[in-house]
Each structure stands twice: as C-alpha cells, then as structure tokens.
N, C-alpha and C positions, 0 to 999 in steps of 0.2 A: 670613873668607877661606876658610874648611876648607868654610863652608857654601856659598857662592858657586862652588866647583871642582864640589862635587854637584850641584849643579843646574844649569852648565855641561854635565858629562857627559849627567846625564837628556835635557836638552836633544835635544843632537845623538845620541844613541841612537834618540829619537822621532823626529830627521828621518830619519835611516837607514834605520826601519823604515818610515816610511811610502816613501820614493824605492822601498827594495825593494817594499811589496805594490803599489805602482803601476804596476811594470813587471815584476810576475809575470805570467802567462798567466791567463786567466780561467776556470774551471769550467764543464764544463757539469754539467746535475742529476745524468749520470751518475757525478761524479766525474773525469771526466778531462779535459785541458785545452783548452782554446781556441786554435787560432789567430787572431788578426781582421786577420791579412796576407795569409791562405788564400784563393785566387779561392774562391766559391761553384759548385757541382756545373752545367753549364747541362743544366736540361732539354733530353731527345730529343725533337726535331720528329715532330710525327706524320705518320704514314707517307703523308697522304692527306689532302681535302676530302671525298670520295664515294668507293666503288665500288659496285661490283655483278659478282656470278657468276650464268649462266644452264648451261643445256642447251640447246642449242643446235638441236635437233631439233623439239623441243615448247616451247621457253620456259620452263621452270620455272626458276623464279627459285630459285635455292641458299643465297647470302648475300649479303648489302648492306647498304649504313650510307649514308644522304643521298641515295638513289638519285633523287629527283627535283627535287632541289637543278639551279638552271641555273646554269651554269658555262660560261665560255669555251671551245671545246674545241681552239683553235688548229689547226694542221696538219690534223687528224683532219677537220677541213669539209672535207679534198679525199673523203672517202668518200662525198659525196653528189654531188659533181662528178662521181666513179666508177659511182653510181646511176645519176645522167641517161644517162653514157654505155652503160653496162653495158644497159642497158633500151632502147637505141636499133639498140645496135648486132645485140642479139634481133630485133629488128623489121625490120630489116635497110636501115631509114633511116642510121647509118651503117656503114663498114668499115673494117676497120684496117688496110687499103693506103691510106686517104683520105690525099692528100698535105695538108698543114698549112703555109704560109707565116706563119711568125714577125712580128705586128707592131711598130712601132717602140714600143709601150705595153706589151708583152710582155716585149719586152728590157730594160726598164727597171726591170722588178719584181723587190726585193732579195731576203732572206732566205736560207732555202733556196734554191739555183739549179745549172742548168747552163748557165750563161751565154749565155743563148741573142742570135745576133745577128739583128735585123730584117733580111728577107729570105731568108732562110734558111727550106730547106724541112724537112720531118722526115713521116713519116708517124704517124696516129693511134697504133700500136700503141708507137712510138719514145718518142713522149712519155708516155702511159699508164706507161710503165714507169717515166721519169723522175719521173712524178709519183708515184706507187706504190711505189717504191723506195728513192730519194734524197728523198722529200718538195720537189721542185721546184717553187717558186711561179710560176716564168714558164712554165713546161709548162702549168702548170692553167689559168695564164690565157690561153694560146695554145688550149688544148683549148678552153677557155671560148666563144671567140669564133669559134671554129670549129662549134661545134655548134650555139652560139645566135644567133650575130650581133654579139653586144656583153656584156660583160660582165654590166651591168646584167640583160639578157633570161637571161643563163644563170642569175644570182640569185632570178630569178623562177621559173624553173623548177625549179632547187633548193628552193624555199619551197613549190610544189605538189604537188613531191612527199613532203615531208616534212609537208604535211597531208592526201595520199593516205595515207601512214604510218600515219597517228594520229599523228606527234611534237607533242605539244603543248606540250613544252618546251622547244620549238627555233625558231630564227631566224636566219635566214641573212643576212649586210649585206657577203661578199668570197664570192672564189672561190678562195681561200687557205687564208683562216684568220689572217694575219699580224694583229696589234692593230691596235687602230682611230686614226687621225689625230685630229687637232683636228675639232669638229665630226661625227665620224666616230661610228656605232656599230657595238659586239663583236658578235659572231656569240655566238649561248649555245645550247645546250642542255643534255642530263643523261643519265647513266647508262643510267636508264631507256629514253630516245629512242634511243642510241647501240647499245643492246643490242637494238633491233626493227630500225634499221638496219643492224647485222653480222647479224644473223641473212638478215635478203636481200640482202646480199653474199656470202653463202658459196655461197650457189646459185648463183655464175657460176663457172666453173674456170677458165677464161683469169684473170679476177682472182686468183683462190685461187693463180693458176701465179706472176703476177708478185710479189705480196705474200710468196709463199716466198723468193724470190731474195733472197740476203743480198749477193751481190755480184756485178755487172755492167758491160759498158761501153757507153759513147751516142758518139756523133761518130765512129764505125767505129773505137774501139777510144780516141781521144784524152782520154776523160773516163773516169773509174771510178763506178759508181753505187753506193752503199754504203747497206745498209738501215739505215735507223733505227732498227727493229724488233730491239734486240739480242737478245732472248727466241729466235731463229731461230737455232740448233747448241747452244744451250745449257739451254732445255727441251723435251723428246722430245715430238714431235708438232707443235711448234708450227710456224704455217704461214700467218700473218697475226695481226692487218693492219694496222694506223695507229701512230702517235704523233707528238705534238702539243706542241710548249712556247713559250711565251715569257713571259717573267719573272712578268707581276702574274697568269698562271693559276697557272703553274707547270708540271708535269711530267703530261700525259696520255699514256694509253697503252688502245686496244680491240684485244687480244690474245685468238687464239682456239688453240685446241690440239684434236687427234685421236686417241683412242688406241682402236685398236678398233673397236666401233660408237659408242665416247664421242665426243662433242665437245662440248667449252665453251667458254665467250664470258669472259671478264674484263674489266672495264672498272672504272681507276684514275683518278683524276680530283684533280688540286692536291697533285702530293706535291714538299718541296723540292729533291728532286735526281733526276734521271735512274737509279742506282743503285737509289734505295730507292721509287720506283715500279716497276722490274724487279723487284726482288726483292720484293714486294708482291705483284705479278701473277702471280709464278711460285710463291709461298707459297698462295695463294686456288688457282691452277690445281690443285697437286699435293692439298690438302686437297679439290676434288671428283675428282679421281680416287682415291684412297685412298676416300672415303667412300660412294661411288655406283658400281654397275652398273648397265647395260644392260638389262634383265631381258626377257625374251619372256612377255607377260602374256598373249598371245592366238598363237596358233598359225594361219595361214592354211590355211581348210580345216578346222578343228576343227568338229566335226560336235555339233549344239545339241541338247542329248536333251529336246528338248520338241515335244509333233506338231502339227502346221500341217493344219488338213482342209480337204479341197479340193472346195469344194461343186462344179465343173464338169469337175473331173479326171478322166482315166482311171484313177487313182489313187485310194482315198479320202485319205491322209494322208502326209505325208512331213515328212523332215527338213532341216530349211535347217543348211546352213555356212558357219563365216566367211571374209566376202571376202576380208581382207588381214589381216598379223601387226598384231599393238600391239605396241610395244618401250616400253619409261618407264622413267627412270632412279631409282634406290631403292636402298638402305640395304638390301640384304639380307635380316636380320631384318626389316624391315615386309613383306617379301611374303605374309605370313599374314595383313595385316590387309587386303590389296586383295581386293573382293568383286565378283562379276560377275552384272548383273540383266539377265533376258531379258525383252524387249519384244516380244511376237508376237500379230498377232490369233489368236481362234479361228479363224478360216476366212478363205480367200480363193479368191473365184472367174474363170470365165474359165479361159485355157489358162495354163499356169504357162509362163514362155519362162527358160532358161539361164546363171543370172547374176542372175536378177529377184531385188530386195529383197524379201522378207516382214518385215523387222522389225531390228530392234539390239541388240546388246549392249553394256549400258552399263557401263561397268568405274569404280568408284569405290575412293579410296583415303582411310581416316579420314570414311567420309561423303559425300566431294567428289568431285563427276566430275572424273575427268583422262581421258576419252578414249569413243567410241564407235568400233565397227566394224558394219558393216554383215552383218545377215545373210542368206544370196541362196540361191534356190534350185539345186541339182547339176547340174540335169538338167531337160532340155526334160521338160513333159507334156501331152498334149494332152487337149482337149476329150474327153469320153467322148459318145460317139455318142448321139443324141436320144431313143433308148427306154431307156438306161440313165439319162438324167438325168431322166428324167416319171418314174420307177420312185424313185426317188431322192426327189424332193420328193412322191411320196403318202408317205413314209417308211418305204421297206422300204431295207432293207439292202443295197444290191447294190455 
C-alpha cells in the first residue's frame, strides 16, 4: 500500500511537470523567451519599382535603379498629349483662345475629371490647365480630338512623337493614361523615356506656369483645380510636373525642381502609396542639390592661349575665344579632375569674318567628353593685299 501511494505521487508530479514545460514559453538561442502569439514584424514595402535623377540642362543621369524597366505610367501619358500641343501651338497651328466644344465621348470619360458636359465650350488654354493641374481625363480627351480629329489620330501622333524622341520604351494605346479595358492595352514606358520627355517639357514656360499652379478654379470660379503634384509649397523650387496612379502601377510621379542655375528631373515609378513616392522624390531631389553645383567650366569669351596663323590675313596670327559658357554640374572636389583639349588647325586661310569657327574646345571629365564649345575668331580680318601675300608664299616674313 505505502508502495502504491509512491508511485501514485511520482506519477502525477511527472504530469505536472510536463502540462507545466508544455505551456512554458519557448527560448530562443539567445536565451530569452518566445512569443508564438506575437504577430510577426511585416516587412517595409519598398519605396518604388524604378527611378531615375537627371540634370536637367545637359541630361546627366545622377542616380537610378530599373531606369529602363517599362512600366505603366498612368496619368503622366497626359505629358505627351502636352508635347503634341506644346509643339503645335510653337508653330502657331494651334492657340489657346481656340474654342473647344466638348463631345458627348468626352463627357463620359471617368477618373480624374471636371465633369465636363457635351456641348459645352471651354478654350484650349482652360482645358490645358484642367489637364495639367487636376490631371482631367475628359480635358485631354477633349484636347485630343480637337487637335487631331479623333482620339485614335492623336494616339498616333503621340506615338511619333515619342519615336522623334528616341522613347524606345514607350507606347502609347489612351490619351489618358487611365488602365486598359478588356481586350484593351496599357500605355508603358520608363524612367529613362520620361526623363528625355521632361527635359522637352521644361522648355515651354506657359506649361512650367500651369504645372506650378497648386491651386485653381475652371467653370468661372464653380470648380477648384487642385494639383496633384503635392511636392509644389513643400519642396523649394519645385515647379512641375505630372503624377500618375492607378492601383496595379501604383504611385508615379516626374517632378522637376530649380534652385539657382540647378534644375533636376525625378522620376519615381510603382511605389505603394502616394506619401512614400513624395517623399521618395523629395529625398533623391534634395540629395542632388546637396551634392552637385552648377560649376562655370568655360567662361564665354575666355581667350585660347594657342596661335592660329593666318596664311591670307592682314594679320599673321591671332587668338580665337570661346563662343559661349559651359556650366556642368559636379561634386566640387572633381573640378580638378575636368581637363580641357584644344582642337585648332595650324593655319587658316582667306579673310577671317567675326564670330568664324577656327576650332573646339573639348572639355572632358575622368576621360569622357561631357561637352564642347566652339572656338570663333574676335575680330573681322581682312585679306592682306596681294604683294604682301606673293611676299608671304616666296617665304619671307612679312
């Protein structure tokens, strides 16, 4: 009996201690304990698919990651709808008094809009802004068929010009931007493309005026236009231009800034929220302003200490100067490693005329040409009269 109570006890001590190590917490290697009720950490989405930073003057490409990844770029395809016009209305084929009547295919296009109603007139410049500002999909396609006839024809014309471009990673199938339908296909292009198209966007100032505007009104005051473009009061300089979203891209954004004689291009491409593609674009912007100036690598006018002989001048020799400045942007410290090679023949003949070329200065940086300026002569010279040029070719010195 006395043995049967002992081993009764053993017993139930043994289930004790195991119910207890069973429902202790588990270790980890480091010693300490285990939750396994604890949600797990979720990874931070990353900030982006692509970008790319340029210099906006010259194109040098700053930093990038997927830059020629093609990618939907949604909204942002109105920038080439902005092209065609932008280049037309140069030419003076259209103006932006042109009146625009709204058609019933117009008023029907969702998304972004200013609810535009069929029949309804607006002028070119009215809608440009609605399109430019509030990202308006029935603006652009009202612009659309005003400038080309039918939507399709302005598709076409978007498409030749973006292979006038060079965009070879682009294709245009709306005048939008909005996703594609059943049977339907995306509009794509890439960083790459989007950053040769801002750079010939910046050269219009009427566009640079509307893409500034953070906030506006259409319909004589009954609509408010509000920029998409939040990057406009909240990083210094900036002043354009697009953004683009709808779900399966995600969040794009080609944002350009001016500080000085700086200007950059950004372009963000698939990032999951609105928020952290801004903050994305403004973190790349500020990191090349911090890192790069402006530099004047060539002085207009700088006088080339190398002589030019002038077999038929009234002169025998003279010195050419440079046509125009070079500006490039650089890291400071590398300005000691840019070298500049002079290209001049020995002699040239004939009468020198004001302005005339004799030769280049080629300016490389690490090796690599980044830029030529022309070098021209100061100053008219004329022929030297014909017993000084027979004097000259027996080889006397005169």
């Amino acid at each position: 009996m006395k043995k049967l109570f002992i081993f009764t006890l053993a017993m139930m001590f043994l289930v004790i201690s195991a119910l207890a190590g069973h429902g202790a917490p588990a270790k980890n290697a480091n010693g300490s304990k285990k939750n396994p009720a604890a949600p797990r950490k979720k990874e931070p989405e990353a900030p982006y698919k692509a970008f790319l930073v340029v210099e906006a003057a010259g194109g040098r490409v700053i930093d990038g990651a997927n830059a020629r990844e093609k990618r939907p770029p949604a909204s942002i395809t109105k920038l080439m709808v902005a092209s065609v016009v932008m280049e037309r209305l140069a030419t003076g084929s259209l103006k932006l008094t042109d009146k625009i009547t709204v058609t019933k295919e117009a008023s029907k296009i969702g998304g972004s809009q200013v609810y535009l109603k069929e029949g309804e007139v607006f002028t070119l410049e009215e809608l440009m802004k609605a399109m430019m500002v509030a990202s308006a999909n029935d603006a652009a396609y009202a612009i659309s068929v005003h400038v080309a006839g039918s939507k399709e024809e302005m598709i076409k014309l978007m498409n030749e010009k973006a292979k006038m471009l060079g965009l070879a990673d682009t294709q245009f199938h709306t005048v939008h931007g909005l996703p594609p339908g059943k049977g339907e296909k995306e509009d794509l292009t890439s960083c790459h493309d989007l950053a040769i198209l801002a750079r010939e966007l910046i050269n219009y100032p009427k566009l640079m005026e509307w893409t500034a505007i953070q906030s506006d009104t259409f319909r004589g005051g009954a609509f408010t236009l509000s920029n998409t473009n939040k990057l406009l009061g909240k990083f210094a300089g900036t002043d354009g231009l697009k953004t683009g979203y709808y779900r399966e891209t995600g969040f794009n954004i080609v944002a350009t800034a001016k500080r000085g004689e700086m200007r950059f291009i950004a372009i963000i491409m698939g990032s999951p929220t609105g928020k952290i593609r801004d903050a994305a674009a403004m973190e790349k912007l500020q990191k090349a302003f911090a890192q790069y100036k402006m530099l004047n690598i060539v002085k207009k006018g700088e006088v080339i200490d190398q002589d030019v002989f002038l077999v038929d001048g009234k002169y025998r020799k003279m010195k050419g100067v440079t046509e125009k400045s070079f500006l490039y942007p650089m890291s400071v410290d590398k300005k000691g490693t840019v070298k500049k090679e002079i290209v001049l023949p020995e002699k040239v003949k004939g009468e020198i005329r004001e302005g005339q070329k004799l030769g280049e200065l080629v300016i490389k940086l690490d090796n690599q040409v980044i830029g030529k300026v022309d070098i021209v002569s100061p100053v008219y010279v004329p022929k030297a009269n014909l017993f000084t040029r027979f004097i000259r070719r027996l080889g006397l010195n005169i």
